[in-house]
Phi, psi and omega in degrees: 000141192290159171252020188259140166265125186305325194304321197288148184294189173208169173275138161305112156242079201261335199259133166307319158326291200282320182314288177339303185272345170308296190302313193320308178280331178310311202300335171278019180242340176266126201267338164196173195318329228248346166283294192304352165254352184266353181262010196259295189304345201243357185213335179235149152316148155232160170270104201272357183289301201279329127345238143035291172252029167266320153316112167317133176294138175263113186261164186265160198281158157281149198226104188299131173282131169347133191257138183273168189244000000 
């Protein structure tokens, strides 16, 4: 459970600049991408898009087919 009141307003971070240095200092508090969207979402409004692409991509491992004999 968040320890934040959902009601109370939060700050706005929409400019890519203040997001950037927002993700940069989050990112020395996190321990991976997925604590840094949640202290980003828990403490500001955000753009997740715009997130999204300041975040390095996760990409999923492959997953190779059987080679047949």
């Amino acid at each position: 459970m968040p320890d934040f009141e959902p009601l109370l307003p939060r700050p706005t971070l929409l400019n890519p600049g203040l997001l950037a240095s927002a993700v940069d200092q989050l990112g020395h508090h996190a321990s991976s991408q997925t604590d840094v969207w949640r202290l980003l979402t828990d403490h500001f409004t955000v753009d997740l898009d715009a997130v999204a692409a300041l975040l390095p991509r996760v990409e999923p491992e492959p997953h190779w087919l059987a080679t047949r004999r």
